[in-house]
KOLMARLUM-996806 format. One record per residue (C-alpha): residue number from 1; x negated, y, z negated. Coordinates in steps of 0.02 Angstrom, whole numbers, plus 50000, padded with zeros to 5 digits. Each point is the difference from the previous one (the first is absolute). Layout:
# KOLMARLUM-996806
<ketor pos="NUM" east="X" north="Y" up="Z"/>
...
This chain:
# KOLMARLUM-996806
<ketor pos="1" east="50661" north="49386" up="49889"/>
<ketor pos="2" east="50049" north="50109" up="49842"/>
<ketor pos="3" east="49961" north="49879" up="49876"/>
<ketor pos="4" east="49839" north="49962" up="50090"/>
<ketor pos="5" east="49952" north="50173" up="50013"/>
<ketor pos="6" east="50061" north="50029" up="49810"/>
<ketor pos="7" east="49875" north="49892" up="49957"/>
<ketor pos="8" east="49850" north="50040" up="50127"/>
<ketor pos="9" east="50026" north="50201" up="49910"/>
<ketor pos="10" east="50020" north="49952" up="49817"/>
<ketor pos="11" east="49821" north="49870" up="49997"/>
<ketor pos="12" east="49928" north="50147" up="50094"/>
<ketor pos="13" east="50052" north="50138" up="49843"/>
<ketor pos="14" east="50150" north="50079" up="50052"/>
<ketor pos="15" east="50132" north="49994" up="49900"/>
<ketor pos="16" east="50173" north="49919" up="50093"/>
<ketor pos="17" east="50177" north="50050" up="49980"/>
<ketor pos="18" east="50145" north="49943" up="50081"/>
<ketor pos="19" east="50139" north="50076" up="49892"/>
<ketor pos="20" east="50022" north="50147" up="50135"/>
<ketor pos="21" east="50150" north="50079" up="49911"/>
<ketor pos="22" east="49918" north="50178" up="50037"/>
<ketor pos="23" east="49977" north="49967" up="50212"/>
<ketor pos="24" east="50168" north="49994" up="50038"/>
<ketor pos="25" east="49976" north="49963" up="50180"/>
<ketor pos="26" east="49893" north="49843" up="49995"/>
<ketor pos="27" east="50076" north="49856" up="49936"/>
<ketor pos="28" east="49948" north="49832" up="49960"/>
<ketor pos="29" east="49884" north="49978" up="50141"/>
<ketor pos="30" east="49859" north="50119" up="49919"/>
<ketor pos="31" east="49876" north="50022" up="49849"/>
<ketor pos="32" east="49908" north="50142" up="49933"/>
<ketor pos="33" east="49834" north="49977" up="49953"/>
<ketor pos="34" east="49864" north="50126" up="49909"/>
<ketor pos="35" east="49828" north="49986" up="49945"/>
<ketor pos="36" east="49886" north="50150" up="49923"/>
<ketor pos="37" east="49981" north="50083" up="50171"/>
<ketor pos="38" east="50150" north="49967" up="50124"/>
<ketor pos="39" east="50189" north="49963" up="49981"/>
<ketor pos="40" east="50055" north="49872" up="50140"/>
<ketor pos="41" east="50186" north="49948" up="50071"/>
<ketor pos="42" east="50009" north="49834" up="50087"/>
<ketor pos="43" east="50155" north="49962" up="50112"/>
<ketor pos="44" east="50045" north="49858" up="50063"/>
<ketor pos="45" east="50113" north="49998" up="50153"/>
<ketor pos="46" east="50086" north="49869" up="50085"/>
<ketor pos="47" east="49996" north="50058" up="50177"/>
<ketor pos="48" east="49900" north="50134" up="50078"/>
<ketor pos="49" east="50143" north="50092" up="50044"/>
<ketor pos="50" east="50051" north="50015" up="49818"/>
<ketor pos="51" east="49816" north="50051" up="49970"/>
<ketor pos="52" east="50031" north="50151" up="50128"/>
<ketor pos="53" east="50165" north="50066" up="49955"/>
<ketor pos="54" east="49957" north="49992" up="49810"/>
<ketor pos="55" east="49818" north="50026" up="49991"/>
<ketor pos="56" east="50037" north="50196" up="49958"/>
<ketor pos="57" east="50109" north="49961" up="49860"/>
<ketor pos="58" east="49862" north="49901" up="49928"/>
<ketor pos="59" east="49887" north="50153" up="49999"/>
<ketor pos="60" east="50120" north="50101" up="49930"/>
<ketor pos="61" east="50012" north="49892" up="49857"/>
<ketor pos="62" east="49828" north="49987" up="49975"/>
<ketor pos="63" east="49978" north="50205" up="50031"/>
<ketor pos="64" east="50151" north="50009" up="49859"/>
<ketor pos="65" east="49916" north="49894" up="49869"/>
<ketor pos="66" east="49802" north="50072" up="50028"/>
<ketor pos="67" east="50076" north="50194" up="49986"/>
<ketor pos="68" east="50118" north="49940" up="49844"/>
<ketor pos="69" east="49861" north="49911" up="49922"/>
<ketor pos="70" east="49838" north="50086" up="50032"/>
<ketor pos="71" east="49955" north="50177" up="49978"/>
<ketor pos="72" east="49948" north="50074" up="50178"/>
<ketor pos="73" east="49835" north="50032" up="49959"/>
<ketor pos="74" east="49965" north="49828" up="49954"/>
<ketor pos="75" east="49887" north="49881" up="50111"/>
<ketor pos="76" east="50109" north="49859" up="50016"/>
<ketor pos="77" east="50136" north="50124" up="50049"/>
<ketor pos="78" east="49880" north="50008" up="50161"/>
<ketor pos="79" east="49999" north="49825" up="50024"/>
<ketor pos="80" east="50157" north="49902" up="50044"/>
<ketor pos="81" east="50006" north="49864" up="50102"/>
<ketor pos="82" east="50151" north="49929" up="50079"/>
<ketor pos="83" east="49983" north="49823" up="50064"/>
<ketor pos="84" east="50130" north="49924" up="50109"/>
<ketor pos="85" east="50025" north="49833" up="50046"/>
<ketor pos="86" east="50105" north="49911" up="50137"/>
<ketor pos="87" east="50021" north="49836" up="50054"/>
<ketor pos="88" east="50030" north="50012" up="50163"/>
<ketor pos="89" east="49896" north="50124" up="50124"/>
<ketor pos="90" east="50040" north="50132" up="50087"/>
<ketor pos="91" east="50039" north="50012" up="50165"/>
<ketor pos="92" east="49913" north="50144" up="50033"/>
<ketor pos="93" east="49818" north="49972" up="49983"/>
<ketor pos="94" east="49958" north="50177" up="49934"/>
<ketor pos="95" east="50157" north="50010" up="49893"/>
<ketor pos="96" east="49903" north="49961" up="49832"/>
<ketor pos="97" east="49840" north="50101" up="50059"/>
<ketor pos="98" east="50122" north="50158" up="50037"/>
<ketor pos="99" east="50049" north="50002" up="49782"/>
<ketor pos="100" east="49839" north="49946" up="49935"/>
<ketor pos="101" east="49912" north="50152" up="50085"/>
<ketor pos="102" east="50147" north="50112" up="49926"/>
<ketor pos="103" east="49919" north="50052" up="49841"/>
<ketor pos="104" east="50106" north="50141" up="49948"/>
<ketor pos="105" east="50056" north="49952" up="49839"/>
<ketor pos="106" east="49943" north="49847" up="49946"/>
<ketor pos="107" east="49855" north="49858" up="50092"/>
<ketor pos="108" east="50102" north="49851" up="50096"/>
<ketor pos="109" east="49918" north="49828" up="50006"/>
<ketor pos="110" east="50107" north="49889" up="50125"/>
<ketor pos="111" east="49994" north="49808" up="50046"/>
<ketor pos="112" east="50118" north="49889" up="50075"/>
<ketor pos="113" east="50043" north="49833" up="50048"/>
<ketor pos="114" east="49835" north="49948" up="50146"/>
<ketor pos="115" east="49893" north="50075" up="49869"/>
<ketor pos="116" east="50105" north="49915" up="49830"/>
<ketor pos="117" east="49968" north="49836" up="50022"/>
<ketor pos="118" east="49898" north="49946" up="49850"/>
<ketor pos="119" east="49992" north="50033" up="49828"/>
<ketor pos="120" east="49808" north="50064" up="50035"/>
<ketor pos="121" east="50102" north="50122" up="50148"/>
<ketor pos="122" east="50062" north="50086" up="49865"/>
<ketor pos="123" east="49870" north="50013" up="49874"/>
<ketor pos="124" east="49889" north="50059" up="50155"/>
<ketor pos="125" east="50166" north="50140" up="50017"/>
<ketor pos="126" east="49984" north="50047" up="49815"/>
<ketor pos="127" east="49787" north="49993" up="50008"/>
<ketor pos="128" east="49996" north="50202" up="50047"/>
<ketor pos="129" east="50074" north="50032" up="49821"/>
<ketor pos="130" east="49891" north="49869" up="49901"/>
<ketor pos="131" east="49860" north="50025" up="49911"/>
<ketor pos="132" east="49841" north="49936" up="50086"/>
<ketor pos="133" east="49935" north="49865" up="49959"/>
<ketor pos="134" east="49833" north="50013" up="49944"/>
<ketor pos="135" east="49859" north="49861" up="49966"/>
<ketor pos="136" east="49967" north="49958" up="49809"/>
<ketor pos="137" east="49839" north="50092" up="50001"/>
<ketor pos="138" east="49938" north="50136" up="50094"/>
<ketor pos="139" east="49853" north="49877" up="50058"/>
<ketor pos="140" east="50122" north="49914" up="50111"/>
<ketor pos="141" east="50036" north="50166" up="50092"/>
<ketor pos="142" east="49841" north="50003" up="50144"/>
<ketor pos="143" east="49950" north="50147" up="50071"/>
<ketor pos="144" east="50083" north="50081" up="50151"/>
<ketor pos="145" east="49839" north="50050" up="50074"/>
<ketor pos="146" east="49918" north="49830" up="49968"/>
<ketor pos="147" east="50130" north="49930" up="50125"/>
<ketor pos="148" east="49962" north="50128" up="50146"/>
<ketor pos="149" east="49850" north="49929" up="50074"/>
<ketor pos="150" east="50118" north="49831" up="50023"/>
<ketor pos="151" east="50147" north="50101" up="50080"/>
<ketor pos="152" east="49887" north="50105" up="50105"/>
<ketor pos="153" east="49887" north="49869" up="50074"/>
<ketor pos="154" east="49976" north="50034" up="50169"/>
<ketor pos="155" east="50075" north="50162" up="49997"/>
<ketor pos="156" east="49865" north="50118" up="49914"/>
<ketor pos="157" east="49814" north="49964" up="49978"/>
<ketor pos="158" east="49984" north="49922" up="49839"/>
<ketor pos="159" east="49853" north="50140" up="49953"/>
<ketor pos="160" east="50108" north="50134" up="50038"/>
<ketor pos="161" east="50123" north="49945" up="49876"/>
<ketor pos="162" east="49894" north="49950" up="49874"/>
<ketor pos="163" east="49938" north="50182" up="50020"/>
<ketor pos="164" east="50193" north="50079" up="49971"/>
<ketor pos="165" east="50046" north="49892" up="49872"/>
<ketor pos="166" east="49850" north="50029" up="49889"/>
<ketor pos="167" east="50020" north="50170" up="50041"/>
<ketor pos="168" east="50177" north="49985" up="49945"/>
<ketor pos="169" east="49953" north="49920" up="49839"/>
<ketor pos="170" east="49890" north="50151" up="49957"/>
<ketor pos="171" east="50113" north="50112" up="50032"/>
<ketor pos="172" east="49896" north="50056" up="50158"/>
<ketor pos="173" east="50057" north="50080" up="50161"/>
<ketor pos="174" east="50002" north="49838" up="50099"/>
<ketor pos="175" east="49986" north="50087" up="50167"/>
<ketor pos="176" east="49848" north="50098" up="49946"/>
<ketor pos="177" east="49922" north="49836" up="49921"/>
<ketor pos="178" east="50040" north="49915" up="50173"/>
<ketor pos="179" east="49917" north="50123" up="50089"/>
<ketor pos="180" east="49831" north="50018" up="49893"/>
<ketor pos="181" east="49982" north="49802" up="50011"/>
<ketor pos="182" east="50020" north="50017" up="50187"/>
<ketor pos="183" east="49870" north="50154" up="50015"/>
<ketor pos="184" east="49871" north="49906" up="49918"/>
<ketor pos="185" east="49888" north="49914" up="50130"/>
């Protein structure tokens, strides 16, 4: 998973290391990886149990090496991300939820084994820290609003959101362009 992961981060722009001689408490079993906006610590874990004894080490270390390395007012001092990996699940379904949404130092990104299974399982773990991934030319990108009549068939009458979205496009109050339309007889 490490190696994979190494190598997901470093064709995406972050630079990889794995010499962690500074984050004492991590091991072999984890990477740091940095691009120009975020610093990121992957952990691998063998068991889930391991992930949840140890997981607070692993911020620590990461907490250690953004404060020793970064002045405070930097941005990327701001954005840390700790992701932990595991194996095996946990046997407590909300387990992984519970330190994700604990956000007091540093971001947690968790997956384990039911959702590990592939090498595109952990790209698709990894895909909230890479960059998007954009179309060659801007001509590629459609519209937003050129999609909503298609999503909203049946839902709103197609006049009436032709009305708000070239209001929209204009830069209009929609609501008072909907109304107008709808006052004229």
């Amino acid at each position: 998973m490490l190696a994979l992961a190494s190598e997901i981060l470093s064709a995406s722009g972050y630079r990889v290391a794995r010499d962690l001689t500074e984050m004492t408490r991590l091991g072999e079993g984890s990477l740091v990886a940095e691009d120009a906006f975020s610093v990121v610590s992957l952990v691998a874990f063998e068991t889930w149990q391991q992930l949840e004894t140890e997981w607070l080490e692993a911020q620590a270390d990461l907490v250690d090496l953004l404060s020793r390395r970064l002045a405070r007012a930097a941005p990327k001092a701001w954005d840390g991300y700790l992701v932990l990996l595991s194996v095996s699940d946990p046997l407590d379904p909300h387990a992984a939820m519970r330190i994700e949404r604990d956000t007091t130092r540093v971001r947690k990104i968790i997956a384990t084994g039911s959702t590990l299974q592939t090498a595109g399982d952990v790209e698709q773990v990894l895909d909230l820290l890479l960059p998007l991934k954009l179309p060659d030319t801007l001509l590629a990108v459609e519209d937003v609003l050129d999609t909503l009549p298609d999503h909203m068939r049946g839902l709103i009458d197609p006049a009436d959101l032709r009305t708000v979205i070239e209001a929209f496009r204009t830069m209009e109050p929609p609501l008072e362009r909907l109304h107008a339309r709808r006052a004229v007889p």
